[in-house]
PAKE-726760 format. One record per atom (N, C-alpha, C): residue in one letter; x, y, z. Coordinates in steps of 0.1 Angstrom, whole numbers. Layout:
% residues N
ATOM   residu       x       y       z
ATOM        A       X       Y       Z
...
This chain:
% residues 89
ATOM   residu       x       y       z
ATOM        X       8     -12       0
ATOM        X       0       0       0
ATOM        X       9      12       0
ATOM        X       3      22     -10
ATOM        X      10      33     -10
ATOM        X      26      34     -16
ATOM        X      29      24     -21
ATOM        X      44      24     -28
ATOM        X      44      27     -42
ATOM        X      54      29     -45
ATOM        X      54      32     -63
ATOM        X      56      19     -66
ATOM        X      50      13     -81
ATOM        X      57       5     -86
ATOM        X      55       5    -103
ATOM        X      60       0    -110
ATOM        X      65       3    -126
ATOM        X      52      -7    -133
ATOM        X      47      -6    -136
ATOM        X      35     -15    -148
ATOM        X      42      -9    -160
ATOM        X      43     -21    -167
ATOM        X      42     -20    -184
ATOM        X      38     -31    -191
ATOM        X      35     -30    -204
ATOM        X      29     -38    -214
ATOM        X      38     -36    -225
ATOM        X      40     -45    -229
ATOM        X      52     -49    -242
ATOM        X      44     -57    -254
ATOM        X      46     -55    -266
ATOM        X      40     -61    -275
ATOM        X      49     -61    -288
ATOM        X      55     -71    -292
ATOM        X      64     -77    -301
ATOM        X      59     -77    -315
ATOM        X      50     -78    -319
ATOM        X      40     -81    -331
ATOM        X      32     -94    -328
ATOM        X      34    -101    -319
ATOM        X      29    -116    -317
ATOM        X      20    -120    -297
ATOM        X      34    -112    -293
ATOM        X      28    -115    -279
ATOM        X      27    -101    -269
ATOM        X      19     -99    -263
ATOM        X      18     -92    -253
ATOM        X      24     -96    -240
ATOM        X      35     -88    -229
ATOM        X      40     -88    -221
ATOM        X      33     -81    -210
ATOM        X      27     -83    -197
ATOM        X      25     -77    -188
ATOM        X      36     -75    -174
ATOM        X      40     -64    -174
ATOM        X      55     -67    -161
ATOM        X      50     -63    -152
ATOM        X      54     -61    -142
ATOM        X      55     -55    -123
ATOM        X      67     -53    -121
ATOM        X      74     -38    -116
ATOM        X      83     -37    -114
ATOM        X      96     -47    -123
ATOM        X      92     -47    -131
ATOM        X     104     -51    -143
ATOM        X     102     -70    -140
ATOM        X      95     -73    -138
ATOM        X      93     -92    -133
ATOM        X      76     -96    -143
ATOM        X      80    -107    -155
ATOM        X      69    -106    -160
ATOM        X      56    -113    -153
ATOM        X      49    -112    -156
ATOM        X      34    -113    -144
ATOM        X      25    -121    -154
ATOM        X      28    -121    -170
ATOM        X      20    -128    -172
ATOM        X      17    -126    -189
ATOM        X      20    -133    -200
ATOM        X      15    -129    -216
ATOM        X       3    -135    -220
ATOM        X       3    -132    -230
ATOM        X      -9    -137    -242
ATOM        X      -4    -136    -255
ATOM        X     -10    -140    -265
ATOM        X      -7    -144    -279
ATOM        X     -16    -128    -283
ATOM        X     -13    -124    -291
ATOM        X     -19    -115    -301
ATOM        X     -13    -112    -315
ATOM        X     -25    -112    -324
ATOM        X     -20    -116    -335
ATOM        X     -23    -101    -345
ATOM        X     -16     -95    -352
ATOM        X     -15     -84    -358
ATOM        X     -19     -70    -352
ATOM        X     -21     -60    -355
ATOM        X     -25     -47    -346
ATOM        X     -31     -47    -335
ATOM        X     -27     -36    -324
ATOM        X     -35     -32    -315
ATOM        X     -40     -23    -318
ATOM        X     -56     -23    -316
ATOM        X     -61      -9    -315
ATOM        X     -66      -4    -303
ATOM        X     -58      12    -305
ATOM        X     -58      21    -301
ATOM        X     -70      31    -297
ATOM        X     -80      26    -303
ATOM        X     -92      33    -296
ATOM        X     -94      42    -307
ATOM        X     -92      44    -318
ATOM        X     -95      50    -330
ATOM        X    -110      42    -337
ATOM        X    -117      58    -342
ATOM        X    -134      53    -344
ATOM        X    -139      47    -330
ATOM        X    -149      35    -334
ATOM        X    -161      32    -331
ATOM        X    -153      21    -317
ATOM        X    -143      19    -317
ATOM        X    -130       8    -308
ATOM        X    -136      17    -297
ATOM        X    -136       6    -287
ATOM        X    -132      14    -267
ATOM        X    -122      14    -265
ATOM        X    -121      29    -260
ATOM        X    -112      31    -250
ATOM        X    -106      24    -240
ATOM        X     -85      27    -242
ATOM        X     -85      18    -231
ATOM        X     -89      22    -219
ATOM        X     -86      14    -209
ATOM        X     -90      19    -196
ATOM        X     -79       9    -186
ATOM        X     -70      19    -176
ATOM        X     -65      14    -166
ATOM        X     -73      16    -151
ATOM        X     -74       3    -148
ATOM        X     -84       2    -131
ATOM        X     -95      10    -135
ATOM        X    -104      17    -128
ATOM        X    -117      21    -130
ATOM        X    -124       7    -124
ATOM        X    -135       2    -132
ATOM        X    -143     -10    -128
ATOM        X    -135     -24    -133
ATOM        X    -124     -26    -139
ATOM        X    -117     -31    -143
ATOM        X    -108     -45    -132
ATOM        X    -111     -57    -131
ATOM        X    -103     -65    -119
ATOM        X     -92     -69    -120
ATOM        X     -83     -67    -116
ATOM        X     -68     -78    -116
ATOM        X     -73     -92    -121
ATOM        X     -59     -96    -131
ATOM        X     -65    -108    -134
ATOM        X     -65    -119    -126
ATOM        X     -73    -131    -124
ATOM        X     -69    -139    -112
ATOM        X     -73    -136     -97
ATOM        X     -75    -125     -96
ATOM        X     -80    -119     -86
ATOM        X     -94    -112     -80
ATOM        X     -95    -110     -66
ATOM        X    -109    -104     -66
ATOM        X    -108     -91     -62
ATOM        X     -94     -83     -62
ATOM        X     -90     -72     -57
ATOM        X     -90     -63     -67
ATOM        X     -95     -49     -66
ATOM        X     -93     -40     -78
ATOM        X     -83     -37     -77
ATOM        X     -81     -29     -90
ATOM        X     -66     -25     -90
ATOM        X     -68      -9     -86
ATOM        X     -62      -8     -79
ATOM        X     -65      10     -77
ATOM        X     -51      16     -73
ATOM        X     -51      28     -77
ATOM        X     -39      37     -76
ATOM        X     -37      49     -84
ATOM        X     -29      58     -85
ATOM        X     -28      67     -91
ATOM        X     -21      70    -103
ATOM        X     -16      72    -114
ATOM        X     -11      69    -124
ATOM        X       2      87    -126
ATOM        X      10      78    -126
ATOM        X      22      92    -121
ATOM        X      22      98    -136
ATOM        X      28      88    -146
ATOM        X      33      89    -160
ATOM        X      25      75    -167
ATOM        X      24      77    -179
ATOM        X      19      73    -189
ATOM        X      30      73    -203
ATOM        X      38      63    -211
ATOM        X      39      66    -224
ATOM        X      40      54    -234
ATOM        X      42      58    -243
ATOM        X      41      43    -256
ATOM        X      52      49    -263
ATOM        X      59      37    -263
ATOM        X      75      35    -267
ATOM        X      75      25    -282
ATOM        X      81      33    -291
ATOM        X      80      28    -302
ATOM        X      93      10    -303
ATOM        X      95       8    -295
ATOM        X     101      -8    -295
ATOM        X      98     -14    -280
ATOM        X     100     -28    -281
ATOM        X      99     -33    -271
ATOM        X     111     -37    -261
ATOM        X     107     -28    -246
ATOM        X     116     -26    -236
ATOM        X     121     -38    -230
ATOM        X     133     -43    -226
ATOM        X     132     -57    -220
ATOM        X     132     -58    -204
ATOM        X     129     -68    -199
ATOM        X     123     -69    -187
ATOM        X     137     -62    -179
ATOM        X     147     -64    -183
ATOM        X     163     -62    -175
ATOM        X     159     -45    -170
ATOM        X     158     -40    -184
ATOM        X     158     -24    -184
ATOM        X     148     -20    -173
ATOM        X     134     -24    -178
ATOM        X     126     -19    -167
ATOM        X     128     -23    -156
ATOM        X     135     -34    -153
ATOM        X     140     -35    -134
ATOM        X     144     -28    -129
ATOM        X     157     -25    -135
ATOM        X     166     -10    -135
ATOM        X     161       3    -135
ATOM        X     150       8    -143
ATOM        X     143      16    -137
ATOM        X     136      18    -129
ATOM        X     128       1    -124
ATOM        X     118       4    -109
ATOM        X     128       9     -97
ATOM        X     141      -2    -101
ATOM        X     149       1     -90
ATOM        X     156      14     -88
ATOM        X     158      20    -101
ATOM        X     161      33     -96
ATOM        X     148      43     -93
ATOM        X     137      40     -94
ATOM        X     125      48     -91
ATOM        X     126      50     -77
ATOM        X     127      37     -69
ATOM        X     125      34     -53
ATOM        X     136      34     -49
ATOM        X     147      41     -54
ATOM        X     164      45     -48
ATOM        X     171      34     -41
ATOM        X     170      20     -50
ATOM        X     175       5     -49
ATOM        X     189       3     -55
ATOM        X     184      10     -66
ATOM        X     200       6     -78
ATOM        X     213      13     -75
């Protein structure tokens, strides 16, 4: 409760990556585009009415930063950033 920690989502052209603080949490298969929410598509949405997967706990918290990085980050790098977020590294 109340700590920072790093979420991202990685997508290769094939698989989707879900991390926590740079440790993967969990993929899926996806196969050509994501959309973005352009036209008649929903919006994404982080937490809101939304459940953790596997779980019965929402996900709730505050969202510091937000961006979409044109390649996919590897789990090494983003460790290294949680760890330096929480003054570990």
């Amino acid at each position: 409760l109340y700590e920072w920690n790093l979420v991202a989502m990685t997508y290769d052209g094939a698989t989707i990556e879900l991390s926590i603080n740079g440790r993967s949490v969990g993929t899926t298969v996806q196969a050509g585009a994501i959309d973005y929410g352009g036209g008649a598509a929903q919006p994404w949405m982080l937490a809101g009415n939304s459940r953790v997967i596997g779980t019965n706990e929402p996900l709730d918290g505050a969202i510091a930063e937000a961006c979409v990085d044109g390649s996919v980050i590897p789990l090494a790098t983003l460790r290294q950033w949680y760890l330096r977020g929480v003054r570990q590294w």
